[in-house]
MARROPA-337109 format. One line per field, with one value per residue (C-alpha): z, y, x; residue number from 1. Coordinates in nm, 4 decimals, padded with zeros to 6 digits, m for minus. Layout:
BEGIN
zz	(Z:...)
yy	(Y:...)
xx	(X:...)
resi	(NUM:...)
! end
This chain:
BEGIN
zz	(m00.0078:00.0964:m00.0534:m00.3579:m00.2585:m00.5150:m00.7221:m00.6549:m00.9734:m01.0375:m01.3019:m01.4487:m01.4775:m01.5570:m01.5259:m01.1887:m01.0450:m01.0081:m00.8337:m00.7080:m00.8456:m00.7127:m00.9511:m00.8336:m01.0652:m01.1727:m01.0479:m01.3328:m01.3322:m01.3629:m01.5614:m01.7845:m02.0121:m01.8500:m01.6806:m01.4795:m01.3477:m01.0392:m00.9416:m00.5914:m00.4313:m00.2961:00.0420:00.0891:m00.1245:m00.2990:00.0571:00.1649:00.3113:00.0216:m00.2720:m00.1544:m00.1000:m00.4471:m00.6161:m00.4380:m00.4782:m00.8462:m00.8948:m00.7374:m00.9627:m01.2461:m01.3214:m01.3340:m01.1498:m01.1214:m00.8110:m00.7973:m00.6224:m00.7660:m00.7308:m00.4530:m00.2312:m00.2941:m00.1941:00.1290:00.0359:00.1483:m00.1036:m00.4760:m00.7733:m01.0586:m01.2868:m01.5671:m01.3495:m01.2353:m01.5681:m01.7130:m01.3746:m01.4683:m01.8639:m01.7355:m01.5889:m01.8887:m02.0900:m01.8524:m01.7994:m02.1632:m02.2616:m01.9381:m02.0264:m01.8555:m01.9276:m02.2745:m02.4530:m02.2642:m02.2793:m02.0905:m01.8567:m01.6092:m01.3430:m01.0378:m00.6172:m00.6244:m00.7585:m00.9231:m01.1720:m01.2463:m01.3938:m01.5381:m01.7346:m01.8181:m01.9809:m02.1318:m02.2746:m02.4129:m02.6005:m02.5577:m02.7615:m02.6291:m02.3393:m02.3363:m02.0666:m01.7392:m01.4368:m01.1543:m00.7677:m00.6688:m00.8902:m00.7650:m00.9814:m00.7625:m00.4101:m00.1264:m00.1052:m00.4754:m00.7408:m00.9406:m00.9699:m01.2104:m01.3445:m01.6219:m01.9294:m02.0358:m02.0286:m02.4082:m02.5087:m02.3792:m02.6628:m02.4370:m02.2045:m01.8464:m01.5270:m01.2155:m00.9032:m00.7072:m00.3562:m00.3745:m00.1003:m00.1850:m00.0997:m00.3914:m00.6501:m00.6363:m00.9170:m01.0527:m01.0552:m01.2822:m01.5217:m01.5235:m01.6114:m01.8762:m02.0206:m02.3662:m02.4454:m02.5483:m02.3474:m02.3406:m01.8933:m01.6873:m01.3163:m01.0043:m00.7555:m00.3747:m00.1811:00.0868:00.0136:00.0745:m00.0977:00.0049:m00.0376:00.3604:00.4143:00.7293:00.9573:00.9351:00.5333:00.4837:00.6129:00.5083:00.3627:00.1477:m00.0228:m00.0957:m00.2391:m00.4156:m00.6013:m00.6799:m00.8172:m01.0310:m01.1554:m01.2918:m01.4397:m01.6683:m01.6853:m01.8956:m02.1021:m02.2857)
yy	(m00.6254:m00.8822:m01.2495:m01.3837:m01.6895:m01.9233:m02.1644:m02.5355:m02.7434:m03.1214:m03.2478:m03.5739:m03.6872:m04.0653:m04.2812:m04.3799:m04.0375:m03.6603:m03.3703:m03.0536:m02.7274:m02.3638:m02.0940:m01.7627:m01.5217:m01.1759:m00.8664:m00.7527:m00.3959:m00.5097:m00.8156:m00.8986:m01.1770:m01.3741:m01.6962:m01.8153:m02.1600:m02.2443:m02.5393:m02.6660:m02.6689:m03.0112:m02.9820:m02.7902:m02.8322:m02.5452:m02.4572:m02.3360:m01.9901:m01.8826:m02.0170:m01.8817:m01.5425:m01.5157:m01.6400:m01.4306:m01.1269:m01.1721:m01.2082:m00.8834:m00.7544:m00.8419:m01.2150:m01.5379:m01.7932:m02.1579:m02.3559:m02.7745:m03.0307:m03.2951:m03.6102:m03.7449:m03.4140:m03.4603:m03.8855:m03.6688:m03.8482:m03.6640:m03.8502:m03.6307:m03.8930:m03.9496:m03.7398:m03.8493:m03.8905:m03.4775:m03.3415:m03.5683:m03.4251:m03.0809:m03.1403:m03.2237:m02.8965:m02.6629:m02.8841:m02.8255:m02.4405:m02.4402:m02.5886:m02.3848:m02.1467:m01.8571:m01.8875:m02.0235:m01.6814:m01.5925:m01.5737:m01.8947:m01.8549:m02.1642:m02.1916:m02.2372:m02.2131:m02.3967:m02.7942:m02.6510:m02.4310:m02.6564:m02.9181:m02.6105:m02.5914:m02.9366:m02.9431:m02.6009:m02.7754:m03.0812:m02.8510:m02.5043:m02.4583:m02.2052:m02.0846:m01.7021:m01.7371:m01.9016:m01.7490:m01.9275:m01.8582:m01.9461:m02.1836:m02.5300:m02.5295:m02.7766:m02.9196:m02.7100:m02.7583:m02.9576:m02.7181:m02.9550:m03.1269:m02.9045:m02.9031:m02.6458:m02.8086:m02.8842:m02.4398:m02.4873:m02.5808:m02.3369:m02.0612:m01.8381:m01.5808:m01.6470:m01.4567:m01.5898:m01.4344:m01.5555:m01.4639:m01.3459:m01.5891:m01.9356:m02.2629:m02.3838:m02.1679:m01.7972:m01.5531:m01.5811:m01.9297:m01.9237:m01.6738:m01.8611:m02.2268:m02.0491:m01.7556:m01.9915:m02.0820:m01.7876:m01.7557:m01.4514:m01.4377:m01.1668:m01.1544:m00.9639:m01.0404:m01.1042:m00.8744:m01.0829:m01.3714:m01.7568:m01.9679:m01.8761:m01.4882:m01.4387:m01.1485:m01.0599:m00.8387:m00.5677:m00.5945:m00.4901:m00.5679:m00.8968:m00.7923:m00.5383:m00.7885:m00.9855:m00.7031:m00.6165:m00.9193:m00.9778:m00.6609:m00.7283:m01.0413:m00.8590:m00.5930:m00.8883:m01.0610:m00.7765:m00.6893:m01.0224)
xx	(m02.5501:m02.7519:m02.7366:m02.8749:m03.1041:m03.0243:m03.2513:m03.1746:m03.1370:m03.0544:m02.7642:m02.7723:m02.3864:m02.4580:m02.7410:m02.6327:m02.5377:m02.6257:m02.5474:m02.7015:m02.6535:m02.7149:m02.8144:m02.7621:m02.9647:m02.7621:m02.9420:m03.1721:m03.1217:m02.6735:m02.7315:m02.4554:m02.5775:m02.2694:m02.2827:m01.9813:m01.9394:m01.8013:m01.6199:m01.5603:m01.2621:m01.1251:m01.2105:m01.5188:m01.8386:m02.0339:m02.2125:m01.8523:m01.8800:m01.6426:m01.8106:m02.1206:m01.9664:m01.8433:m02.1555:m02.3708:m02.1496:m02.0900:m02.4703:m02.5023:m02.2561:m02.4927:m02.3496:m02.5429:m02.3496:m02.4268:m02.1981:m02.2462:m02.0830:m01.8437:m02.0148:m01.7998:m01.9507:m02.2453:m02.2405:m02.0893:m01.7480:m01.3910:m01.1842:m01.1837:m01.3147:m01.0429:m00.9597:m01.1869:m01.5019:m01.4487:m01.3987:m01.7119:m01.9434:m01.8004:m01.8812:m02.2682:m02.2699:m02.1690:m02.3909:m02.6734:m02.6001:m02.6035:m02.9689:m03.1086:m03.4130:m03.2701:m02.8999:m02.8932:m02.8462:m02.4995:m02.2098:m02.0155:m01.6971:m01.5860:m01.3582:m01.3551:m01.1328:m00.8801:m00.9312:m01.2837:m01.0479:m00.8261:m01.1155:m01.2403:m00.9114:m00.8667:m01.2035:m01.1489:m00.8210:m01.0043:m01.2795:m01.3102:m01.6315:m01.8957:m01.5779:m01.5952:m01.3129:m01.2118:m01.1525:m00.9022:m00.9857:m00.6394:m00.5226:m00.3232:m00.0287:00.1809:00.1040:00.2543:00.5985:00.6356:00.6986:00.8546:00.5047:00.3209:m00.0037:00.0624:00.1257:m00.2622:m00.2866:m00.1064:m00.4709:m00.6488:m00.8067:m00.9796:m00.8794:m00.8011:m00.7992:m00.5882:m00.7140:m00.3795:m00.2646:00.1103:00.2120:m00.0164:00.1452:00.0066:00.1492:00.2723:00.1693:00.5303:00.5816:00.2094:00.3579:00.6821:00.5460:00.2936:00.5171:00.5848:00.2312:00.1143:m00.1957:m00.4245:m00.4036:m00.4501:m00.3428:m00.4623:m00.2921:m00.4024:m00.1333:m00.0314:m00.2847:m00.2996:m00.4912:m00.7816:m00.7253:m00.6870:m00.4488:m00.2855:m00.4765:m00.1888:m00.2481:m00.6370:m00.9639:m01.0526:m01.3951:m01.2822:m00.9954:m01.3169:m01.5340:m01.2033:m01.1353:m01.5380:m01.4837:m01.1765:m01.3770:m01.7164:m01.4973:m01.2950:m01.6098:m01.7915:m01.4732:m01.5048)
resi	(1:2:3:4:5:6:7:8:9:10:11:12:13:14:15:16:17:18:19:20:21:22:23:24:25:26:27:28:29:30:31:32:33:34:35:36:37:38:39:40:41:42:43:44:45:46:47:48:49:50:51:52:53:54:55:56:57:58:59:60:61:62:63:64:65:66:67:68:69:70:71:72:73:74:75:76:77:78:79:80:81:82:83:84:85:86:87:88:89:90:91:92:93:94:95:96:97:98:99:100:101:102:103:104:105:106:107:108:109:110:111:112:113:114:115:116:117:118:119:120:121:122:123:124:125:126:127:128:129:130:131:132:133:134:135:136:137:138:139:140:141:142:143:144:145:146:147:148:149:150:151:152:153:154:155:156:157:158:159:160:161:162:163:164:165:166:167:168:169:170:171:172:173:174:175:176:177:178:179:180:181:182:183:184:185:186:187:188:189:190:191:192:193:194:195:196:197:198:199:200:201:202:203:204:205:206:207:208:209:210:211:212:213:214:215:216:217:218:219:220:221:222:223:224:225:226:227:228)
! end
């Protein structure tokens, strides 16, 4: 399947900074009437090989998806911005995606690889209004090595479904641990789970062919996606 070029757009986040987006437009004859959002993780920007695999894939699977970069990307810094100046550059977005001519009348799910999904779910947590869902590309629950350092307890907040797309051996959190730190909140999650994944969904050679766990978990995404 070839890739979706997207459509450049430009998000004001204050009157001092803004940040480039990338709509990739669904394929007409699959379109969903879904957007999904897709946040950056916190080393790579939304031109990451990854991120541009999974938008363009998802579009093909009849989702609109809209990537950005985090302000400090796109001022080509290394260091992530605080935690309030993410979540407010990943509120511009929604509210952006939102007003958009083309997107307006769908449905709205957020998320994001890695640092992207969890600013997805802090803002989901903080006001959840117009969030179909949120979908988690390997979500950070604790730095590698530090699972006494959770980032869990905001996920009480959270109203709308969630998918974790979560490789069974990430640093950063293991399926179990997620279900573990979430099991008393109630949430409405789902799981698939990367067989022998990292982080970034990379499976041994001995495992599968690294294309088809791609195509696999795009898959496993679009068919959530259009159960909402």
């Amino acid at each position: 399947m070839g890739e979706t070029k997207p459509i450049e757009l430009r998000i004001e986040v204050t009157d001092q900074n803004a940040v480039t987006a990338l709509l990739y437009s669904a394929h007409k004859p699959k379109r969903q009437g879904v957007t999904v959002i897709l946040g950056h993780g916190a080393g790579a920007n939304q031109l990451s090989g990854f991120m541009r695999m999974v938008a363009a894939g998802l579009a093909g699977r009849g989702i609109d998806v809209v990537t950005f970069n985090f302000v400090y990307t796109e001022q080509g810094r290394k260091i992530p911005d605080p935690k309030p100046r993410l979540e407010g550059c990943y509120r511009a977005v929604i509210e952006a995606v939102l007003k958009h001519r083309s997107l307006k009348k769908n449905r709205l799910v957020i998320g994001g690889k890695s640092m992207g999904g969890r600013i997805a779910s802090q803002v989901a947590a903080i006001d959840g209004a117009n969030i179909a869902g949120l979908v988690f590309l390997g979500y950070p629950l604790h730095p590698p090595g530090r699972p006494d350092k959770l980032r869990a307890e905001h996920f009480k907040d959270i109203s709308a479904p969630l998918l974790f797309v979560q490789g069974s051996r990430d640093a950063f959190g293991r399926p179990d641990e997620i279900r573990e730190a979430t099991k008393e909140m109630k949430l409405r999650s789902t799981f698939y789970v990367v067989e022998g994944g990292d982080h970034s969904f990379k499976v041994p050679k001995t495992v599968a062919p690294q294309e088809e766990v791609y195509e696999k978990v795009m898959d496993e995404i679009a068919e959530w996606v259009r159960g909402l």
